[in-house]
C-alpha positions as CSV (number, residue, x, y, z in Angstrom):
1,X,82.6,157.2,87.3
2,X,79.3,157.2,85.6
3,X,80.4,154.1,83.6
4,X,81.0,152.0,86.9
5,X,77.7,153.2,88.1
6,X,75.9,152.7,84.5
7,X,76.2,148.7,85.0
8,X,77.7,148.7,81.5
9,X,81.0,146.8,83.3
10,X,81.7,143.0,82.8
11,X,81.6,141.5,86.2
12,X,85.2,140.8,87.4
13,X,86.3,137.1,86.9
14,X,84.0,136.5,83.9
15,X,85.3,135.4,80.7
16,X,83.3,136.5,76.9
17,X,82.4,134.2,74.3
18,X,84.7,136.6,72.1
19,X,87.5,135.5,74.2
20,X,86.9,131.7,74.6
21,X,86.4,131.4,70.9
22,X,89.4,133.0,70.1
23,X,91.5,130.2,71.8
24,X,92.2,126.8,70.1
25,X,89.2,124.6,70.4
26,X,87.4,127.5,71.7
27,X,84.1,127.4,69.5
28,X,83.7,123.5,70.1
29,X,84.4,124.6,73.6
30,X,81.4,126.7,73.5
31,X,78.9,124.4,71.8
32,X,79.9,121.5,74.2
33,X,78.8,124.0,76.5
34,X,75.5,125.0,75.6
35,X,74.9,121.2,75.0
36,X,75.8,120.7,79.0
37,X,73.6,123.8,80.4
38,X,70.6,122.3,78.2
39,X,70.7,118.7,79.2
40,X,70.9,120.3,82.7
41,X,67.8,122.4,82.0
42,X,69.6,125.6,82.2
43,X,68.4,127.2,79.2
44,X,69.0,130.7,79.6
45,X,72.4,130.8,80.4
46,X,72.6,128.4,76.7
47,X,70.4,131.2,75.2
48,X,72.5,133.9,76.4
49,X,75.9,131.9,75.1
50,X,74.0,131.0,71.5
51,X,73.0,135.2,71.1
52,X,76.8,136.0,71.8
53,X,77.3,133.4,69.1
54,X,75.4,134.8,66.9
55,X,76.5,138.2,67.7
56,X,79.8,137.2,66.7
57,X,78.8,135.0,63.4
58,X,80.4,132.2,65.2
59,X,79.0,128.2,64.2
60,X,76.5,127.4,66.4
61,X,76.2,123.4,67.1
């Protein structure tokens, strides 16, 4: 039980870069992504995709 209470679980529903880059089209997937949340203004949520990205060695756009 200490893991659940630790706040080291992924949030139910929610999907990691790891997993959206493995599918086909996945990493252009992800960059088109980033490009939406930062012509929205949402750059933190782009931040946080881009350091997953990075994490991961994966091509950043």
């Amino acid at each position: 039980m200490a893991y659940e209470r630790s706040g080291m679980h992924r949030p139910g529903g929610r999907i990691s870069v790891a997993d959206i880059a493995a599918q086909p089209g996945g990493i252009e997937a992800l960059q088109r992504r980033v490009h939406e949340l930062r012509c929205r203004g949402v750059d933190f949520a782009a931040n946080a995709i881009e350091r997953e990205m990075a994490d991961f060695d994966l091509p950043r756009g």
